[in-house]
VOSE-149482 format. One record per residue (C-alpha): residue number from 1; x, y, z. Coordinates in steps of 0.1 Angstrom, whole numbers. Layout:
residues N
PT:NUM:X:Y:Z
...
//
This chain:
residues 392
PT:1:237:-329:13
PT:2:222:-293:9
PT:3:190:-291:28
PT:4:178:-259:8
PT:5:175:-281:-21
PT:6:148:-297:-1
PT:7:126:-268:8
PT:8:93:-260:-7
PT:9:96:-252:-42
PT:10:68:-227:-43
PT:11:94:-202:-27
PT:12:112:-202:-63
PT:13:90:-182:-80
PT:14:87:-158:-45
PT:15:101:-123:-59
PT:16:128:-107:-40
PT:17:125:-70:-26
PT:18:148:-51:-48
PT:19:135:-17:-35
PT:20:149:-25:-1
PT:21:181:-38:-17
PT:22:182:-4:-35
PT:23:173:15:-3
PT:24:203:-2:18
PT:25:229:5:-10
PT:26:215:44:-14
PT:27:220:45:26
PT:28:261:41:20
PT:29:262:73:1
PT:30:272:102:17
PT:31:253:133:19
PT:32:226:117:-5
PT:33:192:127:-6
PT:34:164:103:-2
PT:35:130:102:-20
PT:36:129:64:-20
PT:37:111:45:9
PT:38:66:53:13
PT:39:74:62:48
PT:40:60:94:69
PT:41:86:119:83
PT:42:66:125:107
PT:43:65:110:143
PT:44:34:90:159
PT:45:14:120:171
PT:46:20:128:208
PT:47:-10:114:228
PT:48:-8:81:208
PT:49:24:75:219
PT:50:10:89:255
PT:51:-17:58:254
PT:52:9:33:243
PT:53:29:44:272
PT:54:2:45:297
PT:55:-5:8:288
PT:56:28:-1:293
PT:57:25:16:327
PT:58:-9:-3:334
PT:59:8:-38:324
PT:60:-11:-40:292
PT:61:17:-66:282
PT:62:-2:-97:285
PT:63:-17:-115:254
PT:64:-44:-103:235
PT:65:-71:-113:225
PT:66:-64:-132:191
PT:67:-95:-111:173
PT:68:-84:-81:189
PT:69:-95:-59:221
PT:70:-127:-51:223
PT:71:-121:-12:227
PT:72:-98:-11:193
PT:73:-123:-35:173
PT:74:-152:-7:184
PT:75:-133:18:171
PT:76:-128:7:138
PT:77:-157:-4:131
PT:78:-170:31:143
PT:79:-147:45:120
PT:80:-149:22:88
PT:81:-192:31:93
PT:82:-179:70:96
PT:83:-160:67:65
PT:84:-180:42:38
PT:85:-209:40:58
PT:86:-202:0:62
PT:87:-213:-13:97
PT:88:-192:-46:105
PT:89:-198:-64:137
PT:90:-166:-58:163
PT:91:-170:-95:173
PT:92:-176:-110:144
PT:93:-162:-89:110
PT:94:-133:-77:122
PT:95:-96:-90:130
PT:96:-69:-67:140
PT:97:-34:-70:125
PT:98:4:-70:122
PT:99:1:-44:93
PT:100:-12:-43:60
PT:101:9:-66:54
PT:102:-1:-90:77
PT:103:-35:-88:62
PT:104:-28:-98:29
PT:105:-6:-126:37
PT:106:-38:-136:57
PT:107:-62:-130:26
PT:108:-43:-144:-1
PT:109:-34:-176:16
PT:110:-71:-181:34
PT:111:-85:-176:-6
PT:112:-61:-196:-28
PT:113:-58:-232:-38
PT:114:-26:-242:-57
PT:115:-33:-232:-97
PT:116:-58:-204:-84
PT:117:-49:-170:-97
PT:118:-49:-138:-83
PT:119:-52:-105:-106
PT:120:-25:-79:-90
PT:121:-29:-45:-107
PT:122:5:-31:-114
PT:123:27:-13:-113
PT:124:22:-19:-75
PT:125:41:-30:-41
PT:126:50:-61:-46
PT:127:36:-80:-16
PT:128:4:-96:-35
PT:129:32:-113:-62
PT:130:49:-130:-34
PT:131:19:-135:-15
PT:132:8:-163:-43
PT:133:32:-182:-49
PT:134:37:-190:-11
PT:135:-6:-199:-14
PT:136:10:-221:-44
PT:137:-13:-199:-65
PT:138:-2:-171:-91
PT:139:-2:-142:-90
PT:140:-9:-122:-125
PT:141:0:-86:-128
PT:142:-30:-65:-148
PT:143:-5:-42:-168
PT:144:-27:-5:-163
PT:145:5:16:-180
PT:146:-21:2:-209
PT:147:-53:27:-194
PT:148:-29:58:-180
PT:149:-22:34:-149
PT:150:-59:33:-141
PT:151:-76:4:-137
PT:152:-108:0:-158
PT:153:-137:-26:-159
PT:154:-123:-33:-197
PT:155:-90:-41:-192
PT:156:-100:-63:-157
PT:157:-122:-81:-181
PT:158:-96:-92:-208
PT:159:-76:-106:-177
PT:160:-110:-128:-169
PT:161:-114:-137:-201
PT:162:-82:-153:-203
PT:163:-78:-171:-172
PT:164:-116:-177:-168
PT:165:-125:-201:-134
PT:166:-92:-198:-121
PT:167:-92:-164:-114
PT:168:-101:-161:-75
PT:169:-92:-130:-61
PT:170:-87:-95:-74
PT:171:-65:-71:-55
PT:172:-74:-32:-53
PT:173:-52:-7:-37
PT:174:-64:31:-36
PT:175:-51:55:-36
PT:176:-16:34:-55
PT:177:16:30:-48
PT:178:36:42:-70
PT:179:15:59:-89
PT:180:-6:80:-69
PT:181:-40:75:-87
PT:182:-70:74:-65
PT:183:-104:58:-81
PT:184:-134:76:-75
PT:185:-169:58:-67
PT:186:-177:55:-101
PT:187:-147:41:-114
PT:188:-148:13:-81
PT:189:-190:10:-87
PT:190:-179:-2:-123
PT:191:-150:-25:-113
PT:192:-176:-43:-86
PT:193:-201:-48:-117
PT:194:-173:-70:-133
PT:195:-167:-96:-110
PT:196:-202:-93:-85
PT:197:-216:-126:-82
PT:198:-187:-142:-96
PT:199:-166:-165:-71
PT:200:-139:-141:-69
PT:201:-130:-119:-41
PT:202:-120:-83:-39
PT:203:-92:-80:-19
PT:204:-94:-40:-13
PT:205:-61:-25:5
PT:206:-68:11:12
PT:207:-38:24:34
PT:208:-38:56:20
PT:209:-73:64:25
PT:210:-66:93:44
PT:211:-36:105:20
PT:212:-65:112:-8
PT:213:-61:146:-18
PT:214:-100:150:-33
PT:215:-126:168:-11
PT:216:-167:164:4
PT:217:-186:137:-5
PT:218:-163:116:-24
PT:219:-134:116:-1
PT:220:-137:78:11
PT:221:-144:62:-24
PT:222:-148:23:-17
PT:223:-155:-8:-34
PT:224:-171:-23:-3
PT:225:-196:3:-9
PT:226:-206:-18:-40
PT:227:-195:-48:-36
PT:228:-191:-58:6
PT:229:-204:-96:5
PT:230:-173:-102:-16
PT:231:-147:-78:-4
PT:232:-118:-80:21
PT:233:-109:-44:34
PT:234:-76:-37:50
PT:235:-64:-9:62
PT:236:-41:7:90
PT:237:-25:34:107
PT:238:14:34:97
PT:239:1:60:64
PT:240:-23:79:83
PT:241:-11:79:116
PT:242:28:79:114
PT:243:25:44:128
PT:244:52:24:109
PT:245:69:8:136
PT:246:42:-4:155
PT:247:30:-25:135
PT:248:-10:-27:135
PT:249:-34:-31:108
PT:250:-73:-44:103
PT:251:-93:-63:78
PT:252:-129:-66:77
PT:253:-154:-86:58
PT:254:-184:-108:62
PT:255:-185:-132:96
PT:256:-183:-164:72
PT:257:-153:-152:56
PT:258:-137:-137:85
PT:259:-138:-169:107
PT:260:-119:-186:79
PT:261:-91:-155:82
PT:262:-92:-157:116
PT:263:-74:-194:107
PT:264:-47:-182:90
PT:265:-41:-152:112
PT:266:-46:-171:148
PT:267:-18:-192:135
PT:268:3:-170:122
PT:269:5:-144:143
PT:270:-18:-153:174
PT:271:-23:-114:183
PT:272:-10:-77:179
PT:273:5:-64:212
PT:274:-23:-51:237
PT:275:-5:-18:245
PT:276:-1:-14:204
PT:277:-38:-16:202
PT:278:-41:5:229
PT:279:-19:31:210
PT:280:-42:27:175
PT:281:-82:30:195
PT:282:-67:62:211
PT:283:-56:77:172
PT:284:-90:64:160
PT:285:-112:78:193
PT:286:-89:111:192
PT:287:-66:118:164
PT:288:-95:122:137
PT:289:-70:159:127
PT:290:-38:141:130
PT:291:-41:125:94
PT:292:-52:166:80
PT:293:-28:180:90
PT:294:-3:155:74
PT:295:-22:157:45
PT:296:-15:194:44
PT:297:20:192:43
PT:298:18:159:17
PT:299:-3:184:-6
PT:300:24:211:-4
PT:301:54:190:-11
PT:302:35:173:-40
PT:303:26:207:-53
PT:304:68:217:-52
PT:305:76:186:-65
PT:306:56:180:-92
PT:307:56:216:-102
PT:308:97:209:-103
PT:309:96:179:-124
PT:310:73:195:-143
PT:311:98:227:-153
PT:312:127:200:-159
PT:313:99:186:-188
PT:314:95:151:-172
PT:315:62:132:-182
PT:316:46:127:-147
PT:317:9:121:-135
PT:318:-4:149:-109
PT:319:-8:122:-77
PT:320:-42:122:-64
PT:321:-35:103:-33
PT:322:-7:85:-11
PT:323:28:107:-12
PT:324:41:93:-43
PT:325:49:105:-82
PT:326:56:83:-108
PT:327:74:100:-138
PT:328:89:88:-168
PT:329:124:89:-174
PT:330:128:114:-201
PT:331:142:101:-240
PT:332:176:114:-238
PT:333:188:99:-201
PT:334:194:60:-194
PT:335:157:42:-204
PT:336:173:11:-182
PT:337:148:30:-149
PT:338:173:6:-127
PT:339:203:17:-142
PT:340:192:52:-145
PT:341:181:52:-107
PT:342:218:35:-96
PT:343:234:66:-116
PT:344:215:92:-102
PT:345:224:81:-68
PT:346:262:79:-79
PT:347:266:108:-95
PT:348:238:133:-86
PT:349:235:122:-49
PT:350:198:114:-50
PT:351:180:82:-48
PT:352:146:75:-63
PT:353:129:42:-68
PT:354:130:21:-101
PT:355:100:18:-115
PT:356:104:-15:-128
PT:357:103:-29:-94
PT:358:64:-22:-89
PT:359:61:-49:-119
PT:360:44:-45:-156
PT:361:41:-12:-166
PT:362:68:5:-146
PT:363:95:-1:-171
PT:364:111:31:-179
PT:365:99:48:-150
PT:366:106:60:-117
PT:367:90:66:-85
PT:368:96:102:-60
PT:369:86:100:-28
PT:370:75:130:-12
PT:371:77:115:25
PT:372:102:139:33
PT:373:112:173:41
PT:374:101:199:16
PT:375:141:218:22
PT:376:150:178:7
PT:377:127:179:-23
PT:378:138:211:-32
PT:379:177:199:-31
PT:380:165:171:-50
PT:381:153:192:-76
PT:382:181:213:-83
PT:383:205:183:-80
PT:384:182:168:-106
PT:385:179:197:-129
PT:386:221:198:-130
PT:387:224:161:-143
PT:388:192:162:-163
PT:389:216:196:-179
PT:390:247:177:-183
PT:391:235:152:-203
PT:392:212:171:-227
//
């Protein structure tokens, strides 16, 4: 008898994460060069690592409290009031997490029946898609190659108009992955006036926040701003804050809707590591320059890059936020963007992401990261420019 055969069948239609597949087999090439994975080069900024050690030191290794400490969910919600101007209650309106991606797991199970569907903007990281179908929902990707990869109230409402009441939950992510796009308030204002007072929640990931590239008063553009009775926000410090490996995130919303995520998150994860959250108040009480002067450096390497891309005549957006440029793979190479990406790595020696595997819309594409050293873009470029050459 094969017990798999006997397993729940919702995890059929769960999609498997080809980019990591592609990162692993880019990793057994020698002397490649990678602008694959959305991961800072930099290390976790000296006196957070300082606090998590001093925690460590102080036996801050005991559970936590499931919600979160009390000094990490004050600091968020000081800093979430800083940024949008949202006040939510530390006790009440706030859970801390194992990552972003904790938090949507959290959201998109605590929101969807089975049959429910949830609008996923793509192209986009692919967590949301698989998300759904383990809620027994589905998960439909909003195809926004059709509006030059923006999202737009138009385009939201032709997916509403087709799925009509089963539409529960609308995903958000800005600044994107892969794209790079980053909404301003009037773009999110409008896309709140679609769905307010409509039984559907706004599931608003914004773990790039701080990677935004614009300046003054529009620099924290949210939907909660418009739209907080029916918005979930998550966000983190593995972008911001170099924090990948540790593994903490947050998600705020209304108490009501909160104590029903606290259900799926008690359960699944019953708390994030005290001397972790130690680590995260102390980037949020005294870090507030560690994420400029990333975002310096991010700006710079985007600058050589997509000046690079832009000499070689790729068709490319000019990123607005996150480290990421999408660019389309030009007529005369491979228009297969996951054969074109397995080639490049073969014969050119450097590794980009298929753009295919961010879903709709990323066909033909192909995502740079510029998470890395700027001496390692510039190889990439001049590797790139030879085989682009070559095949002319």
């Amino acid at each position: 008898m094969k017990m798999e055969e006997h397993m729940r069948t919702d995890l059929k239609r769960v999609p498997t994460m080809k980019i990591f597949d592609f990162a692993f087999f880019t990793k057994s090439i020698e002397g490649i060069v990678e602008l694959t994975i959305g991961e800072p080069d930099f290390n976790t900024p000296e006196h957070v690592k300082e606090a998590g050690m001093a925690a460590i030191a102080n036996n801050r290794t005991h559970y936590a409290p499931q919600r979160g400490t009390a000094g990490l969910l004050s600091a968020i919600s000081d800093d979430v009031a800083k940024k949008i101007g949202k006040v939510y209650d530390p006790a009440t309106e706030i859970l801390v997490t194992n990552g972003v991606t904790e938090g949507a797991y959290a959201a998109v199970t605590a929101i969807t029946n089975p049959g429910d569907v949830i609008l996923v903007p793509t192209p986009t990281f692919s967590i949301y898609m698989a998300d759904a179908a383990i809620a027994g929902g589905t998960a439909v990707e909003v195809d926004t190659s059709k509006t030059n990869f923006r999202l737009t109230p138009e385009l939201i409402q032709s997916y509403l108009d087709e799925y009509g009441d089963r539409v529960k939950g609308l995903v958000v992510v800005n600044p994107t992955n892969p794209t790079g796009i980053a909404m301003n308030q009037d773009e999110l204002d409008a896309i709140a006036d679609v769905v307010r007072d409509k039984p559907i929640f706004v599931i608003a990931d914004e773990i790039y926040d701080q990677l935004a590239y614009t300046e003054g008063a529009d620099q924290y553009p949210s939907i909660v701003k418009s739209l907080p009775e029916q918005t979930i926000l998550l966000n983190g410090f593995s972008k911001s804050y170099a924090m990948t490996g540790w593994r903490v995130a947050y998600m705020c919303a209304p108490k009501p809707i909160t104590d029903e995520l606290f259900k799926v998150h008690g359960f699944a994860v019953t708390d994030v590591a005290t001397f972790v959250q130690d680590a995260a108040e102390e980037a949020l009480r005294n870090g507030q320059e560690d994420p400029a002067a990333m975002r310096a450096q991010y700006r710079e390497r985007r600058n050589v890059l997509y000046q690079g891309l832009q000499e070689l005549g790729w068709e490319t957006t000019n990123p607005e936020g996150a480290f990421y440029i999408f660019a389309k793979i030009p007529d005369y190479l491979e228009q297969d963007d996951e054969k074109f990406a397995y080639d490049l790595a073969e014969k050119a020696k450097v590794a980009v992401t298929p753009g295919s595997y961010f879903g709709a819309g990323g066909e033909g594409y192909v995502r740079f990261s510029y998470a890395t050293d700027l001496n390692v873009i510039k190889t990439a470029l001049d590797r790139l420019q030879k085989y682009c050459a070559a095949r002319r």
